[in-house]
DSSP file (Angstrom, degrees, kcal/mol; ACC not computed):
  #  RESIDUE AA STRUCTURE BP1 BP2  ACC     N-H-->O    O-->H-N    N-H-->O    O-->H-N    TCO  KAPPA ALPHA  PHI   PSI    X-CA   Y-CA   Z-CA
    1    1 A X              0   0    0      0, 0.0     2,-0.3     0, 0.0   141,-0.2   0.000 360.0 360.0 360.0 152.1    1.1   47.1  -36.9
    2    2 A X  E     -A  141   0A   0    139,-0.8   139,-1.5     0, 0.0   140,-0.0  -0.858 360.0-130.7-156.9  83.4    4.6   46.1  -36.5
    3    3 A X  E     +A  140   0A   0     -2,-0.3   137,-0.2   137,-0.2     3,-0.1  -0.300  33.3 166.4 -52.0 117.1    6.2   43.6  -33.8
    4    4 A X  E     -     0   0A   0    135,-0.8     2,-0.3     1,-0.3    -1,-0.1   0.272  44.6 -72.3-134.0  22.2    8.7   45.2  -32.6
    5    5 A X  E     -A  139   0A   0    134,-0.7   134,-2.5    71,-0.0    -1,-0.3  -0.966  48.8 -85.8 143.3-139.2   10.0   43.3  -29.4
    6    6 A X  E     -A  138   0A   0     -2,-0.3    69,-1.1   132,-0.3     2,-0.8  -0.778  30.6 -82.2-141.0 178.4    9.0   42.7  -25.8
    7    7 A X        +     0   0    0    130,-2.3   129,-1.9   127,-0.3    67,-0.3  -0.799  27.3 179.0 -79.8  77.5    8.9   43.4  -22.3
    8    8 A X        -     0   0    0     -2,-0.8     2,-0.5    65,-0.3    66,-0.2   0.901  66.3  -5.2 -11.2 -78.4   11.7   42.7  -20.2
    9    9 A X  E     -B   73   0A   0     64,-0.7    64,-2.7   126,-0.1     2,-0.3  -0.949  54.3-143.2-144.1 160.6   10.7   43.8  -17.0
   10   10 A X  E     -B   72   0A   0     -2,-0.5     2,-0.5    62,-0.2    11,-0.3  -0.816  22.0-177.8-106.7 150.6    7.8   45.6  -15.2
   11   11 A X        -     0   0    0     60,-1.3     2,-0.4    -2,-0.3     9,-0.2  -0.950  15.5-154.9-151.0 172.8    8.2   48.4  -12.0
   12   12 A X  E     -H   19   0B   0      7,-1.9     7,-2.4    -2,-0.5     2,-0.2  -0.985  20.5-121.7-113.8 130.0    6.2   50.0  -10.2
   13   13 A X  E     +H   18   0B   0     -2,-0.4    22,-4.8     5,-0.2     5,-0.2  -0.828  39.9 160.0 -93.9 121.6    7.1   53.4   -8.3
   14   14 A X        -     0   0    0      3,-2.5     3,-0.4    -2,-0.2    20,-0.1  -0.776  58.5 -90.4-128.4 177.9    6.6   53.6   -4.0
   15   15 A X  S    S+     0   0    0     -2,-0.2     3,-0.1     1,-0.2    -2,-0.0   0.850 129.9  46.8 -63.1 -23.7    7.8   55.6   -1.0
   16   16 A X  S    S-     0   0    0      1,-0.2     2,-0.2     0, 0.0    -1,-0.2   0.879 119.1-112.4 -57.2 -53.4   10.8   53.0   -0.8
   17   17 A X        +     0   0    0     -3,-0.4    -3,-2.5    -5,-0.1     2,-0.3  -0.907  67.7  12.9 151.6-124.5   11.6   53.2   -4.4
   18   18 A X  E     -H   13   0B   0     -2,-0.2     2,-0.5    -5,-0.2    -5,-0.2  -0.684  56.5-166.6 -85.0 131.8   11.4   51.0   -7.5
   19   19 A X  E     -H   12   0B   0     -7,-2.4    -7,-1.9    -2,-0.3    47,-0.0  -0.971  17.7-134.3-104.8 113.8    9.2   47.4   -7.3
   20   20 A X        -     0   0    0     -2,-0.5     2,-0.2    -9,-0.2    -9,-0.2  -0.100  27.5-168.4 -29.5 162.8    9.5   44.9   -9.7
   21   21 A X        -     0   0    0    -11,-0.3   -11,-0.2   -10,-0.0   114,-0.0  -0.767  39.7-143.7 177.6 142.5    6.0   43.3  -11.0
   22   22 A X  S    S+     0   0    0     -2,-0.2   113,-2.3   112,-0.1     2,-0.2   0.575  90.8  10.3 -83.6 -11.6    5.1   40.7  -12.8
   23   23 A X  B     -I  134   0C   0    111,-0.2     2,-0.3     2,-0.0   111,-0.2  -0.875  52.2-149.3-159.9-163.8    2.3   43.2  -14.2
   24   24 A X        -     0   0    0    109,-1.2     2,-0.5    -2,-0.2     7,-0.1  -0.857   9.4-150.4-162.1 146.0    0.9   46.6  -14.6
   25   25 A X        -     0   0    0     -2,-0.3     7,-1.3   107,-0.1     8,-0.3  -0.956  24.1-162.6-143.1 149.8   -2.8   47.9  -15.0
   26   26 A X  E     +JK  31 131D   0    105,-3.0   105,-0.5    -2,-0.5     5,-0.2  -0.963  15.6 170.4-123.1 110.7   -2.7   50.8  -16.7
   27   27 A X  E >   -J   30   0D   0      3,-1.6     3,-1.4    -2,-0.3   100,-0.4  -0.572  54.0 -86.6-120.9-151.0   -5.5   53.4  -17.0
   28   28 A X  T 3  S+     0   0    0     -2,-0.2     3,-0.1     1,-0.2    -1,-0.1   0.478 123.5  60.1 -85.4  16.0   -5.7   56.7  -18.4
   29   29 A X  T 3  S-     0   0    0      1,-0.3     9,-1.7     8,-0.0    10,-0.4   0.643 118.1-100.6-101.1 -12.2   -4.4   58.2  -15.2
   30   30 A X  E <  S-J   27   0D   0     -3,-1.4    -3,-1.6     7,-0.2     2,-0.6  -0.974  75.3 -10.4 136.0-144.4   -1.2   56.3  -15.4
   31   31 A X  E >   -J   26   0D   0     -2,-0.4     3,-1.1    -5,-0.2    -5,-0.2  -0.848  60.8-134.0 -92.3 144.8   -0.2   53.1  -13.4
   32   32 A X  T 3  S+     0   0    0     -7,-1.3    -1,-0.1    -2,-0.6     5,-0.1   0.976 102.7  30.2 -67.8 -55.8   -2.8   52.1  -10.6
   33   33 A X  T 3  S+     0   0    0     -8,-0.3    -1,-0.3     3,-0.1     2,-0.2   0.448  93.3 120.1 -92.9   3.7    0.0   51.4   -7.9
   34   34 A X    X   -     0   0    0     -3,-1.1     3,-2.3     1,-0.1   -20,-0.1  -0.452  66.9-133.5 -80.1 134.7    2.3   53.7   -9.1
   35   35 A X  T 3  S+     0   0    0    -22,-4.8    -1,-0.1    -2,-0.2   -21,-0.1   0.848 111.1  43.5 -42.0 -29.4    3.5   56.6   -6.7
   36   36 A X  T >> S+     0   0    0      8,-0.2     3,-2.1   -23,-0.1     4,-0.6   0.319  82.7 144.7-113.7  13.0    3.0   59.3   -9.4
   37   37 A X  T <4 S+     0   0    0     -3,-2.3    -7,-0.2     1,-0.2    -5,-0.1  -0.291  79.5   5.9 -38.5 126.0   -0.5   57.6  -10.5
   38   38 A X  T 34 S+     0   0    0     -9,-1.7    -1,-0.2     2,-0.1     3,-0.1   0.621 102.7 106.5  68.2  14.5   -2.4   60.6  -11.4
   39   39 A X  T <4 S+     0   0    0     -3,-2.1     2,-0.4   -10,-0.4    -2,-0.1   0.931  88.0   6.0 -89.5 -72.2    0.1   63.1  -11.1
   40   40 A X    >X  -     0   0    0     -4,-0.6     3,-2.0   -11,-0.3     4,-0.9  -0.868  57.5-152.4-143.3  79.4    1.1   64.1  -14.8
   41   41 A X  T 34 S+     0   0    0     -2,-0.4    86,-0.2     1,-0.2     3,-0.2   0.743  97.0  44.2 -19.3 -50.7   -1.1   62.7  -17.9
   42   42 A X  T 34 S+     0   0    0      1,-0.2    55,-0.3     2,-0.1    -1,-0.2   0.346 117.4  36.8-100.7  -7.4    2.1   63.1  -20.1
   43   43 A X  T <4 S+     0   0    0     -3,-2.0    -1,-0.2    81,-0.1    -2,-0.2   0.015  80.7 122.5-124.0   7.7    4.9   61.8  -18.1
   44   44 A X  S  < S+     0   0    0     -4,-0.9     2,-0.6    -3,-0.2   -13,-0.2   0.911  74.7  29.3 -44.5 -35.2    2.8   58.9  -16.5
   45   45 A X  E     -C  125   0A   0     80,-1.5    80,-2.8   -15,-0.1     2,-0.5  -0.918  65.5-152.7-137.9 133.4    5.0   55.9  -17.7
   46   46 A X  E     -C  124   0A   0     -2,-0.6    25,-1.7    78,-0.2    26,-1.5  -0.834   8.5-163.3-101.7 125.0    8.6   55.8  -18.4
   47   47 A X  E     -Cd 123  72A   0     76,-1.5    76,-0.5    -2,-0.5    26,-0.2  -0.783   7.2-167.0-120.5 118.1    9.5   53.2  -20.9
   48   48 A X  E     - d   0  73A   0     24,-3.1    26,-1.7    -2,-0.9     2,-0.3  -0.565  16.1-137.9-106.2 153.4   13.6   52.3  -20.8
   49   49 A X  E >   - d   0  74A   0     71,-0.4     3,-2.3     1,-0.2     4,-0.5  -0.852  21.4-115.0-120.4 170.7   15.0   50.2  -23.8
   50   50 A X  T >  S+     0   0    0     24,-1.5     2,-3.2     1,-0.4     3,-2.6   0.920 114.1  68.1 -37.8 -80.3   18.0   46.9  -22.8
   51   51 A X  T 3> S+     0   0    0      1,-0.4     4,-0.5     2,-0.2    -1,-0.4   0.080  82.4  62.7 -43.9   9.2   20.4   49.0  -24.7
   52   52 A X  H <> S+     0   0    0     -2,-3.2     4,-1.3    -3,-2.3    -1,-0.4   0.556 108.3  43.1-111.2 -15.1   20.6   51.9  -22.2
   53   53 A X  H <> S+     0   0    0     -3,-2.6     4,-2.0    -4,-0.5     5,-0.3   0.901 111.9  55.7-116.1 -42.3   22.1   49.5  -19.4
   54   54 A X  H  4 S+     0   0    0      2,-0.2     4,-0.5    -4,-0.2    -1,-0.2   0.778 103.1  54.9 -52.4 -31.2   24.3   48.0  -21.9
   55   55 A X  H >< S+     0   0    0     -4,-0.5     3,-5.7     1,-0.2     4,-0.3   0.984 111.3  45.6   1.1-106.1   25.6   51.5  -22.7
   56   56 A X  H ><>S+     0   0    0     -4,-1.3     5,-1.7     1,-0.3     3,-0.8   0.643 109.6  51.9 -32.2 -31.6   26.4   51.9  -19.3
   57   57 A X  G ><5S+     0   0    0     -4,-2.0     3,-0.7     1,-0.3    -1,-0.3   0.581 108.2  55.5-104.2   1.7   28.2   48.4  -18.7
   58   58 A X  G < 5S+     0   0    0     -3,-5.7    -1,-0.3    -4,-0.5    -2,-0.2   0.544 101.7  48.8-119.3  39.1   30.2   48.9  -21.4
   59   59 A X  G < 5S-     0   0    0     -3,-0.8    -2,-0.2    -4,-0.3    -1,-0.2  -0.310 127.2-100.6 -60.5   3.7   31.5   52.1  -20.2
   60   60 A X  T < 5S+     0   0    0     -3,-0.7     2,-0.7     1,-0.2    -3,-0.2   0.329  88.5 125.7  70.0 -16.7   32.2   50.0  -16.7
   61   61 A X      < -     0   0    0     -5,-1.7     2,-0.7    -6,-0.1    -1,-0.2  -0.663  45.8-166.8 -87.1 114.8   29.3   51.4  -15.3
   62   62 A X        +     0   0    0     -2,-0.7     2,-0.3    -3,-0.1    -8,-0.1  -0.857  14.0 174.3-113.1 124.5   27.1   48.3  -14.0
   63   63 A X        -     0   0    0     -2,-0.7     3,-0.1   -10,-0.2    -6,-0.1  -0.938  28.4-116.0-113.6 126.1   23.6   49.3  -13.1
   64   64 A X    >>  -     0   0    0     -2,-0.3     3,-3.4     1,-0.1     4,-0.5  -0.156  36.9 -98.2 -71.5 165.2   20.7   47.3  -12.1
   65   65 A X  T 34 S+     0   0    0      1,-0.2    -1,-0.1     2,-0.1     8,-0.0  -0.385 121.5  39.3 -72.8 167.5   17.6   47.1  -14.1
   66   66 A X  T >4 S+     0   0    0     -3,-0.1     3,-2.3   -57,-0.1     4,-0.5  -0.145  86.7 116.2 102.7 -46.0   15.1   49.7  -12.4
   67   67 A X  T <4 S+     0   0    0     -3,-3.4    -2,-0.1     1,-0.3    42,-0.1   0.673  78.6  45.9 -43.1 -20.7   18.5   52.2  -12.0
   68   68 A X  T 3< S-     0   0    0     -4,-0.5    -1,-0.3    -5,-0.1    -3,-0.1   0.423 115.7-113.6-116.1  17.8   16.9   54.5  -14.2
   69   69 A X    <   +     0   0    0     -3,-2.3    -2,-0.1     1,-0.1   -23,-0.1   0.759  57.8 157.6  73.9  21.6   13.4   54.7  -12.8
   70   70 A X        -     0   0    0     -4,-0.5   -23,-0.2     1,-0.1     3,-0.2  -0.013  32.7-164.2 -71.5-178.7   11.9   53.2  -15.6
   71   71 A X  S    S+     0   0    0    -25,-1.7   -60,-1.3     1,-0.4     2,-0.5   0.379  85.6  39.7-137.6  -3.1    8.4   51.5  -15.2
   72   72 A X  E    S-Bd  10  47A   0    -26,-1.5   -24,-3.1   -62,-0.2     2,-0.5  -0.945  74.1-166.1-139.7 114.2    8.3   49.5  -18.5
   73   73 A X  E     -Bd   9  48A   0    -64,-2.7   -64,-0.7    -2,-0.5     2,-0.4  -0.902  20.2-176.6 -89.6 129.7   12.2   47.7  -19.6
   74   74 A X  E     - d   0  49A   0    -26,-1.7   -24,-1.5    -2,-0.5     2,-0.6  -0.990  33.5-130.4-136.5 145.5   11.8   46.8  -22.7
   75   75 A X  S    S+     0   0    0    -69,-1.1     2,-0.3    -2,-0.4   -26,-0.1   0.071  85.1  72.2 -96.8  41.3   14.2   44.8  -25.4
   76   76 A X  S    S-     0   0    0     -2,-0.6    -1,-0.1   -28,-0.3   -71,-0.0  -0.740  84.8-110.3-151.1 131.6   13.9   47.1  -27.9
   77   77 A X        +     0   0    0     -2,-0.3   -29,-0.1     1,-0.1    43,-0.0  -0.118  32.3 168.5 -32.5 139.2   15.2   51.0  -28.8
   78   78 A X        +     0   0    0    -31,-0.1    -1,-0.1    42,-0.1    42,-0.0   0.271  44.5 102.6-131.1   1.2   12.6   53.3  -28.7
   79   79 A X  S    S+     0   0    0      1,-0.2    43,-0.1    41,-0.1    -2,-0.1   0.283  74.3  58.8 -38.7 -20.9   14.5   56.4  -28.9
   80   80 A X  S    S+     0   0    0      2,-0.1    -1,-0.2    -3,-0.0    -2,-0.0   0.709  80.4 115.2-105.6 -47.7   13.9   57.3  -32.6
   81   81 A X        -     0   0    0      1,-0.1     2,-0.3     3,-0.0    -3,-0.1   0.257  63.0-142.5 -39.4 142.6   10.2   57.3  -31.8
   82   82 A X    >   -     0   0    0      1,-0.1     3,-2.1    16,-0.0    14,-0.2  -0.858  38.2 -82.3-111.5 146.2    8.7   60.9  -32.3
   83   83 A X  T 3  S+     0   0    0      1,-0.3    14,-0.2    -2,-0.3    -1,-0.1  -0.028 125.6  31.8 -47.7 133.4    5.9   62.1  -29.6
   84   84 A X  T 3  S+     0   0    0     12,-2.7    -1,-0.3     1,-0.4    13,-0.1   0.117  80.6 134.8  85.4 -14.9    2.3   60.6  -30.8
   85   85 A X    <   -     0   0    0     -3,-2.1    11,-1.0    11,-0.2    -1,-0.4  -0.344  57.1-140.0 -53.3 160.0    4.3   57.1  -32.5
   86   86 A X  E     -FE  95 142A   0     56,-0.5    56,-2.8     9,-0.2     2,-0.4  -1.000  19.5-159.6-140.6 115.0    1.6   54.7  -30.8
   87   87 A X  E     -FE  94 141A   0      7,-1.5     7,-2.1    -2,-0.3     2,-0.4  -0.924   8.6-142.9-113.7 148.9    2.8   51.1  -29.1
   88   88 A X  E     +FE  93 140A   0     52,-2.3    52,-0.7    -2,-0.4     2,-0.4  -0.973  18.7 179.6-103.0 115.3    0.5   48.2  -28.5
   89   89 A X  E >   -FE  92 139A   0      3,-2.2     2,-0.6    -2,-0.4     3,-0.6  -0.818  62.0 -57.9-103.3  70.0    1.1   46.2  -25.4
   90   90 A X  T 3  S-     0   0    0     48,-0.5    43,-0.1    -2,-0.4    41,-0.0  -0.830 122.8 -19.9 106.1-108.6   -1.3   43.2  -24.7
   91   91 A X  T 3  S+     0   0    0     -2,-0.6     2,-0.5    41,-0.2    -1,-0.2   0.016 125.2  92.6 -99.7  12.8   -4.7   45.1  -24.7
   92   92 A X  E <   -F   89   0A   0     -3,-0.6    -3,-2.2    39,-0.1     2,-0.7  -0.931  55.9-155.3-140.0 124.5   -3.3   48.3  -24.1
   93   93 A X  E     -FG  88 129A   0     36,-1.4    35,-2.3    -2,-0.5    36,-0.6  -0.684   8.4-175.0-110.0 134.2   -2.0   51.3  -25.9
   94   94 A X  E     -FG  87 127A   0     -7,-2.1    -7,-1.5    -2,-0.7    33,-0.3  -0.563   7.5-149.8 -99.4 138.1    0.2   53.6  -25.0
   95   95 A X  E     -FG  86 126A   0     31,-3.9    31,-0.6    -2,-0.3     2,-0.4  -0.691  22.7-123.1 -77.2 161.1    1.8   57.6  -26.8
   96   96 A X  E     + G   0 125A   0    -11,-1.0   -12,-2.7    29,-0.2    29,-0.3  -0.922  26.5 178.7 -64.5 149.9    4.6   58.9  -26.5
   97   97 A X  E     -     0   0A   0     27,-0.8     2,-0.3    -2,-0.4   -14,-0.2   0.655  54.1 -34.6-118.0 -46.3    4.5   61.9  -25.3
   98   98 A X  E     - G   0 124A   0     26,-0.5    26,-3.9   -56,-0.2    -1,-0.3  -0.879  57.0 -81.4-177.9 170.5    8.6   63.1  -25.0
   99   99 A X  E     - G   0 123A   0     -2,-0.3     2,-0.3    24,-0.2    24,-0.2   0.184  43.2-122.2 -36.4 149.1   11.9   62.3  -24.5
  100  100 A X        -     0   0    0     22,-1.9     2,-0.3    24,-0.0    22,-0.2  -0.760  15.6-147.4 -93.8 168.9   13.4   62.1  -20.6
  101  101 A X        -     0   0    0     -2,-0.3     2,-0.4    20,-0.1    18,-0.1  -0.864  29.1-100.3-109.8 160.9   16.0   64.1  -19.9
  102  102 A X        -     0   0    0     16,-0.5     2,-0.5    -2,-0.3    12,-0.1  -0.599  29.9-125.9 -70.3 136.5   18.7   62.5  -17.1
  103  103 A X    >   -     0   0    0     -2,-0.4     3,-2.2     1,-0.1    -1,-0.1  -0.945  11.9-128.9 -89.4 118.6   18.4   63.5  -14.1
  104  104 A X  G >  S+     0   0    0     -2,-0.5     3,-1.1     1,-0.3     4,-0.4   0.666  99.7  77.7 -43.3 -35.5   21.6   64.8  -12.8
  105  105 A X  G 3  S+     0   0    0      1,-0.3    -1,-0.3     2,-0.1     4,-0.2   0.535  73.5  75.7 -63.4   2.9   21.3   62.6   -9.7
  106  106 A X  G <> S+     0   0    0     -3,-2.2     4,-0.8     2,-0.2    -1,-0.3  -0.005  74.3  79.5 -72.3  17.4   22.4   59.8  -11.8
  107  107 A X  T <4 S+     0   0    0     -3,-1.1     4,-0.2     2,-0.2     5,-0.2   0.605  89.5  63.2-100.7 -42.5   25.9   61.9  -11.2
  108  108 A X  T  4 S+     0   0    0     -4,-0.4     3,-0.2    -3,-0.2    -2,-0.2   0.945  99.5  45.6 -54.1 -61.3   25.5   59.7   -7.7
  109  109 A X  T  4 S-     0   0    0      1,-0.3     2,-0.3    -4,-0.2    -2,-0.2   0.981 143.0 -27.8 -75.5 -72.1   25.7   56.1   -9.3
  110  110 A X    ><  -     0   0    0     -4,-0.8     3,-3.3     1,-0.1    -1,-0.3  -0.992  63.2-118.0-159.9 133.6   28.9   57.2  -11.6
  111  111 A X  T >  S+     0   0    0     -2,-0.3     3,-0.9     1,-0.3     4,-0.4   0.742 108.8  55.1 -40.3 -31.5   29.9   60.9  -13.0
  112  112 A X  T 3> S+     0   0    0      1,-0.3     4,-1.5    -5,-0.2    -1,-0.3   0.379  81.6  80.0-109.8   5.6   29.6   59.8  -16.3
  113  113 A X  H <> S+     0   0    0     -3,-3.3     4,-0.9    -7,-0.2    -1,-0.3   0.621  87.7  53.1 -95.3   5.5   26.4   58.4  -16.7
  114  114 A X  H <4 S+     0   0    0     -3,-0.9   -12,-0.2    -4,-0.2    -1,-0.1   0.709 118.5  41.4-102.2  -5.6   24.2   61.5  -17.2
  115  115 A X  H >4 S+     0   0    0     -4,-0.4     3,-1.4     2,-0.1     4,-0.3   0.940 112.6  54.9 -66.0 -57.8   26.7   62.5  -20.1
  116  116 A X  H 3< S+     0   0    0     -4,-1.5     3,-0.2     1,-0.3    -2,-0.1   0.754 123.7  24.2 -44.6 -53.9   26.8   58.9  -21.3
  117  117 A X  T >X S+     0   0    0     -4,-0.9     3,-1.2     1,-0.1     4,-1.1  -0.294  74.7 134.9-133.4  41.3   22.7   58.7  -21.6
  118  118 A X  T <4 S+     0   0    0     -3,-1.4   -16,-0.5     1,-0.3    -1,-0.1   0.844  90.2  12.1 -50.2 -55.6   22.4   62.0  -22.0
  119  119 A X  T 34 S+     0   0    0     -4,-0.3    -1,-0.3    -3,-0.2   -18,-0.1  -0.401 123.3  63.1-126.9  37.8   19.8   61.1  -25.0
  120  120 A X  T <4  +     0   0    0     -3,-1.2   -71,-0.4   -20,-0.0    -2,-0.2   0.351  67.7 109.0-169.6 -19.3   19.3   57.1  -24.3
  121  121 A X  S  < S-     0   0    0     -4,-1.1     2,-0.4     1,-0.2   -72,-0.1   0.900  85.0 -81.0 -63.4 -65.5   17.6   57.6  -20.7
  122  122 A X        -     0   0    0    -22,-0.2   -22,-1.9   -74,-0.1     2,-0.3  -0.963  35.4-102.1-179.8-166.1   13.5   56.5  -21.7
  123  123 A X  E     -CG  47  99A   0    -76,-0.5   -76,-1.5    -2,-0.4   -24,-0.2  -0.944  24.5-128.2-151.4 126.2   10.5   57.9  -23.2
  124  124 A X  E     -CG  46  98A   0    -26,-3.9   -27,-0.8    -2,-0.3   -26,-0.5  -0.400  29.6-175.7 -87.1 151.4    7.4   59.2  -21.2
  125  125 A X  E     -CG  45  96A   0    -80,-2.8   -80,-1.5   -29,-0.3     2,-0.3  -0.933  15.8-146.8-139.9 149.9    4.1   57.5  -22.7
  126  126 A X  E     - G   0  95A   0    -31,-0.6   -31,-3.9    -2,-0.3     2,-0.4  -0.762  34.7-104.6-116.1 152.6    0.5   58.5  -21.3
  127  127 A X  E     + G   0  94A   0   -100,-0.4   -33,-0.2   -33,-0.3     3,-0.2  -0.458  43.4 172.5 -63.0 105.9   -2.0   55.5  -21.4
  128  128 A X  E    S+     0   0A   0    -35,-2.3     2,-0.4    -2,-0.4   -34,-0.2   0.872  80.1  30.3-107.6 -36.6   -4.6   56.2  -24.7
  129  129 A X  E    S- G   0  93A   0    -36,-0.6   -36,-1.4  -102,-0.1    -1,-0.3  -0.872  94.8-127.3-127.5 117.6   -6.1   52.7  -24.2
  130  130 A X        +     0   0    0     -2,-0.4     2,-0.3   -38,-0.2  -103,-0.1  -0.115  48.2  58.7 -68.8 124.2   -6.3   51.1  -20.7
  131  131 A X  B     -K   26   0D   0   -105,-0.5  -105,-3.0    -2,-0.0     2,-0.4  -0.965  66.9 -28.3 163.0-119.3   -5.3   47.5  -19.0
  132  132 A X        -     0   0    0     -2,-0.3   -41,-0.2  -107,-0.2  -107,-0.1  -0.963  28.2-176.0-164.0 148.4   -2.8   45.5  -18.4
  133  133 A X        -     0   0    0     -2,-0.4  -109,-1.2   -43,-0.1     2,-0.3  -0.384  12.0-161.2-131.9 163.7    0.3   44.4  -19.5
  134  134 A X  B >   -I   23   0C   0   -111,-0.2     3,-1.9    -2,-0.1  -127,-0.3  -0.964  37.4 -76.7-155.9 152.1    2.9   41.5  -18.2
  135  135 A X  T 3  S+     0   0    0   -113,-2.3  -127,-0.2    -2,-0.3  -126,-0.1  -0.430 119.3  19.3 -59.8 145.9    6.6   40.5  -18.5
  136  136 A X  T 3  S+     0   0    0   -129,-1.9    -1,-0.2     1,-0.4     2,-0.2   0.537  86.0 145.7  70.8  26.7    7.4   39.0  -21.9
  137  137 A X    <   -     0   0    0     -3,-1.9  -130,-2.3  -130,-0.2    -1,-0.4  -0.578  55.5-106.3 -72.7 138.8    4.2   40.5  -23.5
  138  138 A X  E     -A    6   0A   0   -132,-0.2   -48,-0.5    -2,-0.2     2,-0.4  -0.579  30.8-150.0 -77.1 134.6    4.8   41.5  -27.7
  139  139 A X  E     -AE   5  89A   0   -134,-2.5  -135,-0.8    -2,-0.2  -134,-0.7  -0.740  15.9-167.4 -94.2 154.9    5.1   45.3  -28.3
  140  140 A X  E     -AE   3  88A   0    -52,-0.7   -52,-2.3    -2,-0.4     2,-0.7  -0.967  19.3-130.1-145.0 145.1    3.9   46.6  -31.7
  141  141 A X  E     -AE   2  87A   0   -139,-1.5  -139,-0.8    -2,-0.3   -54,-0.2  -0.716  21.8-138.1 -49.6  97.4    4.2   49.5  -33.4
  142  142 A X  E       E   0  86A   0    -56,-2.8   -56,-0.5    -2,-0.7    -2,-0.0  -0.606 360.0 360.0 -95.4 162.9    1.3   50.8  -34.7
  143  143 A X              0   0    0     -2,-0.1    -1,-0.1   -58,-0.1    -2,-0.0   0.404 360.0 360.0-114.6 360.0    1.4   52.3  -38.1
């Protein structure tokens, strides 16, 4: 197991849009308060790394955190990781499961951002062991 940063910020998905939170519960259906709770095992959680909004701002494009629909910000790349790499978050572990692709309606915020993060956008993770996780909680890697 392998510290390999932290949490930045938490959100949560509703009929309004993105919420910030100061935490998560997680079970194997996804996030409890999240709109798409129970929806899709393999896409439950979106996990976004710093480095995608720095991309963008230095390209001029300044985006707030949340702009990409993530539910977990985190300050570290995770991009490399290949589906089944395993992170530990407080008491809780997470897959990945794949890559996002951009959603073209990121065309909306500025043309050049679904070229721009084309490959840089998140990584879906499904819940393999269940609770709950909080801003500035250690990720690790598991080996």
């Amino acid at each position: 197991m392998t510290k390999v940063g932290n949490i930045s910020s938490l959100f949560y998905a509703n009929a309004k849009g993105l919420t910030l939170a100061p935490m998560l519960i997680l079970d194997e259906k996804g996030i409890t308060k999240d709109k798409h709770y129970n929806k899709d095992k393999e896409r439950s959680i979106l996990i976004a790394s710093l480095e995608s909004y720095v991309l963008a701002k230095k390209y001029d494009i300044d985006i707030t955190y949340g702009a990409l629909g993530e539910n977990i910000l985190i300050d570290y790349n995770p991009y490399h990781l290949e589906s089944g790499s395993r992170l530990k978050i407080a008491d809780t572990i997470l897959e990945i499961s794949q890559h996002c692709t951009l959603c073209k309606s990121f065309a909306k915020i500025d043309p050049k951002l679904p070229d721009l993060l084309k490959d840089d956008r998140g990584i879906f993770a499904k819940v393999i062991k269940p609770g709950s996780i909080k801003e500035g909680d250690a990720i690790y890697l598991l080996d």
